[in-house]
N, C-alpha and C positions, 0 to 999 in steps of 0.2 A: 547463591545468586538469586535475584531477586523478579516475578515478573511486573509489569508495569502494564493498565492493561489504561487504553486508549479511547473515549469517545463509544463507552460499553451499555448495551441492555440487557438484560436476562437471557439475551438469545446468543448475544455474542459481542464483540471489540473489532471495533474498524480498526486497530492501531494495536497489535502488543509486541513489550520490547525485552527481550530477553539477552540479557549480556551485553553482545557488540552485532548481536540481530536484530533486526525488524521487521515482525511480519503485517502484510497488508491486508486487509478485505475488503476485496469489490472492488480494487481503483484498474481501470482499462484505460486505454488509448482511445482519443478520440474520434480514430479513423484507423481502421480495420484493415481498410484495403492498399497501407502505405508498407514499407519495409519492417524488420524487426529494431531497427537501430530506429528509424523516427517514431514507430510507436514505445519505443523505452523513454526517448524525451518528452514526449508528448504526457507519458503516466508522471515522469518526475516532476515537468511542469505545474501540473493539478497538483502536485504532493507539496511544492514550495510554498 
């Protein structure tokens, strides 16, 4: 299997995709002080 590494500098990969995973670095919700269900749309949003 193979990894796939995303949008990378020598420090690290906003983006790597391993298999049927993907993992993220650094994307948040744009508002901290809402639920956990509107800050999960809110990060998918930025990711679309």
């Amino acid at each position: 299997m193979t990894i796939k590494r995303i949008d990378s500098t020598p420090r690290m990969s906003r983006i790597v995709e391993h298999g049927n995973t993907i993992y993220l670095c650094g994307q948040t919700a744009k508002d901290a002080t809402v639920d956990n269900k509107e800050q999960t749309l809110s990060t998918f949003e930025k990711l679309a």
